[in-house]
PAVEX-150644 format. One record per residue: residue number from 0; x, y, z of N, C-alpha, C, CB in turn. Coordinates in steps of 0.2 Angstrom, whole numbers, always signed. Glycine has a CB too. Layout:
<atoms>
+-----+-------+-------+-------+-------+-------+-------+-------+-------+-------+-------+-------+-------+
!   n !    nx !    ny !    nz !   cax !   cay !   caz !    cx !    cy !    cz !   cbx !   cby !   cbz !
+-----+-------+-------+-------+-------+-------+-------+-------+-------+-------+-------+-------+-------+
! NUM !     X !     Y !     Z !     X !     Y !     Z !     X !     Y !     Z !     X !     Y !     Z !
...
+-----+-------+-------+-------+-------+-------+-------+-------+-------+-------+-------+-------+-------+
</atoms>
This chain:
<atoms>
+-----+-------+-------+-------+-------+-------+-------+-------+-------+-------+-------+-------+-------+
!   n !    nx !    ny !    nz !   cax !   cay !   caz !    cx !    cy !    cz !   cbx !   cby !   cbz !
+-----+-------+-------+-------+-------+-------+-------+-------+-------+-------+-------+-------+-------+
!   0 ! +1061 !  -151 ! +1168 ! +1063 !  -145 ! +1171 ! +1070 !  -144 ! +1170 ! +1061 !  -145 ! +1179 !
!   1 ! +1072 !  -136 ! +1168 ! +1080 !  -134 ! +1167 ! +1081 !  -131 ! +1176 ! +1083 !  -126 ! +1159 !
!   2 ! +1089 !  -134 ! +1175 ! +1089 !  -130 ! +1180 ! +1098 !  -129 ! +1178 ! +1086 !  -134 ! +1187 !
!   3 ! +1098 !  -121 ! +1181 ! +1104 !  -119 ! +1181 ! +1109 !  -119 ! +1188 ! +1105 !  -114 ! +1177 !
!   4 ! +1116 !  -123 ! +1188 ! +1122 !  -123 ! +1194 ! +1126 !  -119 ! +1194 ! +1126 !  -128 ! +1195 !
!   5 ! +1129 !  -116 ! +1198 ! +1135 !  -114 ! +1200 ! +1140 !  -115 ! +1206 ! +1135 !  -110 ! +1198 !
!   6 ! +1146 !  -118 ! +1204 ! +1150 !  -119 ! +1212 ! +1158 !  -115 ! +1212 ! +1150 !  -129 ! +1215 !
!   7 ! +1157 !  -112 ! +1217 ! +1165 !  -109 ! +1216 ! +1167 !  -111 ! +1225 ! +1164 !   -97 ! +1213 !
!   8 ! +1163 !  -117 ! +1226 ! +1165 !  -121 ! +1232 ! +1169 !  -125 ! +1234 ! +1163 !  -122 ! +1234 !
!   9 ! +1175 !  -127 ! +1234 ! +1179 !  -133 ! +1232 ! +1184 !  -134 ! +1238 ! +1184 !  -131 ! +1224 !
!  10 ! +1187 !  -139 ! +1240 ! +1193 !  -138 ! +1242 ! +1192 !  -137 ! +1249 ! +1197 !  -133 ! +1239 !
!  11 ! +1185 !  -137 ! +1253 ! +1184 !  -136 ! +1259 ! +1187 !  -139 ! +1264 ! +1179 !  -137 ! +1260 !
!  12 ! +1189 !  -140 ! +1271 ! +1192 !  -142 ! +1277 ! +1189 !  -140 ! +1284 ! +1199 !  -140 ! +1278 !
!  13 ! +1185 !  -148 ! +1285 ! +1182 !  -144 ! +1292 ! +1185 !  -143 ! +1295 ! +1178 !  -146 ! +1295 !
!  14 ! +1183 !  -140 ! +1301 ! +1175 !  -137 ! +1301 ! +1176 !  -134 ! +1298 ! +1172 !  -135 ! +1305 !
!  15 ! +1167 !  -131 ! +1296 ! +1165 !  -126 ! +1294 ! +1159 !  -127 ! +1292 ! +1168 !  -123 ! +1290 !
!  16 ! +1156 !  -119 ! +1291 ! +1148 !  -118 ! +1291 ! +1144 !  -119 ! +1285 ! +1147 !  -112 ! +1293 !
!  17 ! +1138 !  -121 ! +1283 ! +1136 !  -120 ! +1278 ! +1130 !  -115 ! +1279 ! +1135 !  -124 ! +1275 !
!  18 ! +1128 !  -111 ! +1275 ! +1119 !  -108 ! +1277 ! +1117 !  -106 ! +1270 ! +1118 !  -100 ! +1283 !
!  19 ! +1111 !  -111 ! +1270 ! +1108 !  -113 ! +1263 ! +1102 !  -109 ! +1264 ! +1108 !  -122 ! +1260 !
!  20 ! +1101 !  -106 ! +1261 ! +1096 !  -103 ! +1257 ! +1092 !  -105 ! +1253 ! +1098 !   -99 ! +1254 !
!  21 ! +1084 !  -105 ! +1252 ! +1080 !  -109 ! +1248 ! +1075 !  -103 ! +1247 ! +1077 !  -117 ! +1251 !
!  22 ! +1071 !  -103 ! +1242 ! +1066 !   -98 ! +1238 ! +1059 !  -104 ! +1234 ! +1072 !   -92 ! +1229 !
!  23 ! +1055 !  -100 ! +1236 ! +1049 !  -100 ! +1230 ! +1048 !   -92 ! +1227 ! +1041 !  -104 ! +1232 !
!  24 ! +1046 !   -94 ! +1222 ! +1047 !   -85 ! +1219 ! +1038 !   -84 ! +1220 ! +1051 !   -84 ! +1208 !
!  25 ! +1038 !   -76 ! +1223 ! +1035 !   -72 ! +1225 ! +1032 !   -70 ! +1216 ! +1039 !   -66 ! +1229 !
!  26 ! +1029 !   -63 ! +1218 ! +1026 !   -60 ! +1211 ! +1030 !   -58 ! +1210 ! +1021 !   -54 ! +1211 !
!  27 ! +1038 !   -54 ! +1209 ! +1042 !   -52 ! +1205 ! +1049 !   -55 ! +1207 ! +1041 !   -45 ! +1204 !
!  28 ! +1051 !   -60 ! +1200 ! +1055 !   -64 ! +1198 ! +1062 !   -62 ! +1199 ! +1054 !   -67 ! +1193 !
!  29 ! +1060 !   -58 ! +1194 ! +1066 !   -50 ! +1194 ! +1070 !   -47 ! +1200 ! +1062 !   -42 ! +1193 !
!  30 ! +1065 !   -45 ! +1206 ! +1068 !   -43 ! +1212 ! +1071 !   -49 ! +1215 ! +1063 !   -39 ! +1218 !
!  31 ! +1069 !   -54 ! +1215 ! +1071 !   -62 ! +1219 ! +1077 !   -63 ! +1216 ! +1066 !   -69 ! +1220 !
!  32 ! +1078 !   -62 ! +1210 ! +1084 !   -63 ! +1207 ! +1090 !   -59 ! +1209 ! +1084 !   -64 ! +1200 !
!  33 ! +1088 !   -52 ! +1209 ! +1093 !   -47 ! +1212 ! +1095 !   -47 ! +1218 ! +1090 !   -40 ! +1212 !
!  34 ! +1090 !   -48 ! +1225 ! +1091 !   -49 ! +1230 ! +1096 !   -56 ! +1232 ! +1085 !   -49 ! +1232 !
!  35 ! +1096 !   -60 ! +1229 ! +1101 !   -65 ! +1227 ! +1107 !   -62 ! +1227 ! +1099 !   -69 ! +1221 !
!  36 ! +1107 !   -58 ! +1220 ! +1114 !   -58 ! +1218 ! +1117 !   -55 ! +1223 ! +1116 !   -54 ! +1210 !
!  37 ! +1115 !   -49 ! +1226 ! +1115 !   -44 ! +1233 ! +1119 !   -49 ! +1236 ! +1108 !   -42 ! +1239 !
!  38 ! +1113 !   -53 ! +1240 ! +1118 !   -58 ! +1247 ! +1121 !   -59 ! +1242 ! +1113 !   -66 ! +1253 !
!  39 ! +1125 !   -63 ! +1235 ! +1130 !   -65 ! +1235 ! +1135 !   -60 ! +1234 ! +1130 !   -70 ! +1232 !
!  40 ! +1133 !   -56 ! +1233 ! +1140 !   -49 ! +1231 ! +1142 !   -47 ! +1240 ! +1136 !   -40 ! +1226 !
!  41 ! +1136 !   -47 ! +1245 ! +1138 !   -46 ! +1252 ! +1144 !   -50 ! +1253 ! +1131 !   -48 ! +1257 !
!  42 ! +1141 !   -57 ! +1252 ! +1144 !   -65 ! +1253 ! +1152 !   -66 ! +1253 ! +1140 !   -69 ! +1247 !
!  43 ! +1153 !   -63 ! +1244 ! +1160 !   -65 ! +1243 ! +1166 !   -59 ! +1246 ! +1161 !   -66 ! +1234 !
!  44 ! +1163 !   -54 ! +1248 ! +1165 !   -49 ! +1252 ! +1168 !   -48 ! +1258 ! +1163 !   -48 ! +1252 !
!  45 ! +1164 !   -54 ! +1262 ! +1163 !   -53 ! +1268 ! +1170 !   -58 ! +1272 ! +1155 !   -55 ! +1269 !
!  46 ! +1172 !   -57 ! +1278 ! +1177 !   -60 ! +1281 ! +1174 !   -67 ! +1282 ! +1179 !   -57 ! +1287 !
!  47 ! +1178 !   -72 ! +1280 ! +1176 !   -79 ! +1283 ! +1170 !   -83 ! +1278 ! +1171 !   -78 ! +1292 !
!  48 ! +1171 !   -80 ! +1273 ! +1168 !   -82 ! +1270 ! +1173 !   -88 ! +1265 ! +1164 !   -76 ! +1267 !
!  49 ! +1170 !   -94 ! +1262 ! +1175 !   -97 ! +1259 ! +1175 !  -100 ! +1254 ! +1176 !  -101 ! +1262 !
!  50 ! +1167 !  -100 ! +1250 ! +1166 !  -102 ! +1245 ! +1156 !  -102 ! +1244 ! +1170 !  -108 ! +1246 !
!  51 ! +1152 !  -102 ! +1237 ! +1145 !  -104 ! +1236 ! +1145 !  -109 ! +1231 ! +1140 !   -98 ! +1234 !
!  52 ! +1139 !  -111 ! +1230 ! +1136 !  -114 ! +1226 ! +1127 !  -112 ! +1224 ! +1137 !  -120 ! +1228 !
!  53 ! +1126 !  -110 ! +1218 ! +1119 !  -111 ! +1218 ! +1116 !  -114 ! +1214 ! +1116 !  -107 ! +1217 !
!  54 ! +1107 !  -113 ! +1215 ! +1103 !  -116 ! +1209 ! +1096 !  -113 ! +1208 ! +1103 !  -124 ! +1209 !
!  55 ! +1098 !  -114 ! +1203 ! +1090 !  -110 ! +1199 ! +1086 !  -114 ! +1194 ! +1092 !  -104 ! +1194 !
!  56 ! +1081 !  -115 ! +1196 ! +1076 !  -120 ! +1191 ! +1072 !  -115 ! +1187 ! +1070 !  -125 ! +1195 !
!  57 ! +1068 !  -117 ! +1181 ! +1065 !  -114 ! +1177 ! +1058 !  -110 ! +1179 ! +1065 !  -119 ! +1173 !
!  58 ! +1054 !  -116 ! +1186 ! +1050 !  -112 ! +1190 ! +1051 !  -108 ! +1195 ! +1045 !  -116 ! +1192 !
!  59 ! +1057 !  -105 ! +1193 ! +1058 !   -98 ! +1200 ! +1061 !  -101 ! +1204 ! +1051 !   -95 ! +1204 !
!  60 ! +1061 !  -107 ! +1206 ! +1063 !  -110 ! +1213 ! +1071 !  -109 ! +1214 ! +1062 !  -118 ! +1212 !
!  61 ! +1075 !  -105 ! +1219 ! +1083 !  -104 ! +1217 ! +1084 !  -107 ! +1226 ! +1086 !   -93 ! +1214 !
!  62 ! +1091 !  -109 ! +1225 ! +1094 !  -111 ! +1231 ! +1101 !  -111 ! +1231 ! +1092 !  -117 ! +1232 !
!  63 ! +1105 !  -107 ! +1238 ! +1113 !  -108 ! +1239 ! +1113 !  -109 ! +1243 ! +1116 !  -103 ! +1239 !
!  64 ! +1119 !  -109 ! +1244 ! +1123 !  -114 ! +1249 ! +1129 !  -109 ! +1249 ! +1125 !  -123 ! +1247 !
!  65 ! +1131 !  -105 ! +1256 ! +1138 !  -101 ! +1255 ! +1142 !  -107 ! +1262 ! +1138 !   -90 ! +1257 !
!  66 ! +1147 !  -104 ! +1261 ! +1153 !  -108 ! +1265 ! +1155 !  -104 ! +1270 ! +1161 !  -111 ! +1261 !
!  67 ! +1156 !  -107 ! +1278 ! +1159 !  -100 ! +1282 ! +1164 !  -103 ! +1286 ! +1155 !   -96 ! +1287 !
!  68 ! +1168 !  -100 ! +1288 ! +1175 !  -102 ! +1291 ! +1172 !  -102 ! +1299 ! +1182 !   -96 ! +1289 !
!  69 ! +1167 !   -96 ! +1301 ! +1166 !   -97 ! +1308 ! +1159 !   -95 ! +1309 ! +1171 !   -93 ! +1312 !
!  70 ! +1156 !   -95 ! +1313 ! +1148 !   -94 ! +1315 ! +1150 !   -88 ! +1316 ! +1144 !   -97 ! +1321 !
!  71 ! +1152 !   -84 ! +1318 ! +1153 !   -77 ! +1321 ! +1154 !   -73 ! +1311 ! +1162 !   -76 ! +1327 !
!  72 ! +1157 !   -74 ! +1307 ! +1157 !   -69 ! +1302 ! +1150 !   -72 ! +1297 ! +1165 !   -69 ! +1297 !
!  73 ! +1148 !   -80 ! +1298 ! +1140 !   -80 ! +1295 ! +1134 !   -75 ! +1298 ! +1137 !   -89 ! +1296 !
!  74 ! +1135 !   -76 ! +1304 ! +1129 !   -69 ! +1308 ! +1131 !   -65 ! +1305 ! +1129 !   -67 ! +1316 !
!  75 ! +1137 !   -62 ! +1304 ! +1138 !   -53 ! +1302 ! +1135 !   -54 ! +1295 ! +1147 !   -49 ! +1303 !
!  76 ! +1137 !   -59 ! +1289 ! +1134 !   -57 ! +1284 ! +1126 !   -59 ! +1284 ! +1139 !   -60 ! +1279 !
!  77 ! +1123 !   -62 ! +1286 ! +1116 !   -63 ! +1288 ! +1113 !   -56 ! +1292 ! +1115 !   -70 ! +1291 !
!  78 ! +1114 !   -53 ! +1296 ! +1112 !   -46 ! +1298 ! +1113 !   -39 ! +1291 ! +1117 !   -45 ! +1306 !
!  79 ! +1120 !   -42 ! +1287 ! +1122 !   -38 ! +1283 ! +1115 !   -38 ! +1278 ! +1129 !   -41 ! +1281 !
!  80 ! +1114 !   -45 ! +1277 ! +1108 !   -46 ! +1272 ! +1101 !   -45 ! +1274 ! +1107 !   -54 ! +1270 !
!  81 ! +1100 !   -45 ! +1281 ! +1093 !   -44 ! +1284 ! +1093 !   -36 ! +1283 ! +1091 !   -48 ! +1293 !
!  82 ! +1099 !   -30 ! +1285 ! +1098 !   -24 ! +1283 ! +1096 !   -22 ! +1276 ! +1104 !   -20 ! +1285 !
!  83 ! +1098 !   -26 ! +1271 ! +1099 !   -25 ! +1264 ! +1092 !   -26 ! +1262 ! +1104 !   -29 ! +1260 !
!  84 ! +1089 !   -30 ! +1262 ! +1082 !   -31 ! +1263 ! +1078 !   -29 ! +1263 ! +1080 !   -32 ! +1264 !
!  85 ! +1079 !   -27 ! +1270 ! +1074 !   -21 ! +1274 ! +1073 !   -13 ! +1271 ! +1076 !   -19 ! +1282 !
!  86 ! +1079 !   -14 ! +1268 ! +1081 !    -8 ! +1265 ! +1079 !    -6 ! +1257 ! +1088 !    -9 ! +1266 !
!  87 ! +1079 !   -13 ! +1255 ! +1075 !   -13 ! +1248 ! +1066 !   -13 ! +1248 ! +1078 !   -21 ! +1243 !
!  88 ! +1067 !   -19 ! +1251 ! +1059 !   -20 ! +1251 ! +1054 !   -25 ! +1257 ! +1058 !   -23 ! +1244 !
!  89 ! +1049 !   -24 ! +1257 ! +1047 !   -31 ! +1262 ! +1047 !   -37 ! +1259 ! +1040 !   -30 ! +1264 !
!  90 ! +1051 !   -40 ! +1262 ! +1054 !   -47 ! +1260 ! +1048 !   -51 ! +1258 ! +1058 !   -52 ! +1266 !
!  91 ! +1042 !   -53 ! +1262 ! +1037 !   -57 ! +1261 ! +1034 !   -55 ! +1254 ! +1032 !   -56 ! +1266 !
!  92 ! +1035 !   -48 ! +1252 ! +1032 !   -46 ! +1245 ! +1036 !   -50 ! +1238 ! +1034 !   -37 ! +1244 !
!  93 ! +1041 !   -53 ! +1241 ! +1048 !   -53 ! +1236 ! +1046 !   -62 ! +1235 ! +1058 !   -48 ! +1241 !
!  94 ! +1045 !   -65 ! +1242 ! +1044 !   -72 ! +1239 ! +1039 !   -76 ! +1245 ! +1051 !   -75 ! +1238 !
!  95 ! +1036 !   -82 ! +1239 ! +1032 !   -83 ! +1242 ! +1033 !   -89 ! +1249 ! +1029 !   -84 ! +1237 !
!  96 ! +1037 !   -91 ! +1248 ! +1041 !   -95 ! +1254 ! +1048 !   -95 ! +1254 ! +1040 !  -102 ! +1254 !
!  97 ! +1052 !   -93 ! +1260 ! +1059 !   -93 ! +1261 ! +1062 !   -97 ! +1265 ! +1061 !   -87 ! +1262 !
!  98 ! +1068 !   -99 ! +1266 ! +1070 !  -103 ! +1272 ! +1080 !  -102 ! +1272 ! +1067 !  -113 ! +1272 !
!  99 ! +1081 !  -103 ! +1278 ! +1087 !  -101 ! +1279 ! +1089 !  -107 ! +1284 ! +1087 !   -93 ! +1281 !
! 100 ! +1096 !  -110 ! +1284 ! +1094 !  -116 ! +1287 ! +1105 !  -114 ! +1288 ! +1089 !  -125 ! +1283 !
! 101 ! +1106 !  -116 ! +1295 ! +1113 !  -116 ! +1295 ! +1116 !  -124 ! +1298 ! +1116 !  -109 ! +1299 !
! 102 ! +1120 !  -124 ! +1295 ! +1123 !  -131 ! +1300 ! +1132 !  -132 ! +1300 ! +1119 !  -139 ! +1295 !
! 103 ! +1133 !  -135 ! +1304 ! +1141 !  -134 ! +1306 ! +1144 !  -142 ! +1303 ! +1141 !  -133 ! +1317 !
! 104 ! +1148 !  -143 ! +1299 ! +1150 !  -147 ! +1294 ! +1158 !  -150 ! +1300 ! +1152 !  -142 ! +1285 !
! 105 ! +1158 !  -155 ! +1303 ! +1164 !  -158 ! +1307 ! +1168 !  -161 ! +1304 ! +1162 !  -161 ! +1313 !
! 106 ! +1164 !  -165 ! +1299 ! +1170 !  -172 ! +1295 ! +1167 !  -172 ! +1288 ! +1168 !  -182 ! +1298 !
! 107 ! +1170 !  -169 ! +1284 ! +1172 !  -169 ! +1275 ! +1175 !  -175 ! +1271 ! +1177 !  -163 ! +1272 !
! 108 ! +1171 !  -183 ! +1274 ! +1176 !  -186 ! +1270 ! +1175 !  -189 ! +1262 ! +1179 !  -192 ! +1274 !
! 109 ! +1179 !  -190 ! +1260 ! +1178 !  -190 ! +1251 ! +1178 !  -196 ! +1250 ! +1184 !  -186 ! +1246 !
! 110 ! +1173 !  -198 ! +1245 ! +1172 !  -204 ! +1245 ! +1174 !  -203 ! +1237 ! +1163 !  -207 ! +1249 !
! 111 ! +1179 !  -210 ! +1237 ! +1181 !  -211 ! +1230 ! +1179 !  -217 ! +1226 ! +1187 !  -211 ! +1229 !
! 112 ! +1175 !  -218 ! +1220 ! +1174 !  -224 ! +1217 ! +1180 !  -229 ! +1213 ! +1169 !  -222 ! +1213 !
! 113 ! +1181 !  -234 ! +1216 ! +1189 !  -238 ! +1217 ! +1185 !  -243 ! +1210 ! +1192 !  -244 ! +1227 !
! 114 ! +1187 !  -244 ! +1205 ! +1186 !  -249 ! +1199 ! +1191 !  -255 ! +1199 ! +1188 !  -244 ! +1192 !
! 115 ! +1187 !  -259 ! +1203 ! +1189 !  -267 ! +1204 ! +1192 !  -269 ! +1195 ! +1181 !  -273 ! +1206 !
! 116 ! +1198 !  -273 ! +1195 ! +1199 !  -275 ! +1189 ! +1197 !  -282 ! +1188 ! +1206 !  -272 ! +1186 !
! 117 ! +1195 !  -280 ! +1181 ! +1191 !  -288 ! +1181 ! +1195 !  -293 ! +1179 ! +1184 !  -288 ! +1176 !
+-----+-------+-------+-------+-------+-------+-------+-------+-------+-------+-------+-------+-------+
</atoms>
């Protein structure tokens, strides 16, 4: 299975938010891929927003992850996306399982691999 990444997420300091998005693709692959690029064009727009990452597999399957600086501007861009939606199409038409999952990130620490010399 291919799958394609992108991350334009880097450099983060908590706190902060994440709210990852997950898809199985519906009857039309096409709209679920547009409706994507949407929330992320909403996304990089929006206040408090800090950074995404996505992924796309060959069976339809796509998943992001945006970055938010506070719970208050992730709600506004998630209402932003739930009008956008409603507005294109009935979501359940568009896929066949969706999840939306947020969580609050307190401690980012970087773990580095240290090469003992032999």
């Amino acid at each position: 299975m291919n799958t394609k990444s992108s991350a334009i997420a880097e450099g983060l300091e908590a706190p902060y938010y994440i709210a990852q998005f997950a898809t199985q693709p519906g009857p039309s692959q096409d709209r679920d891929a547009d409706a994507i690029g949407r929330m992320i064009r909403l996304a990089v727009r929006a206040e408090g927003f800090l950074g995404l990452e996505t992924v796309n597999r060959d069976d339809g399957t796509a998943a992001m992850q945006s970055y938010w600086s506070n719970l208050e501007t992730l709600d506004r861009w998630k209402l932003a996306c739930d009008r956008m939606l409603a507005e294109s199409c009935d979501i359940k038409s568009w896929y066949h399982t969706f999840d939306l999952k947020v969580t609050r990130i307190e401690r980012h620490p970087l773990f580095k691999w240290i090469r003992r010399a032999a």
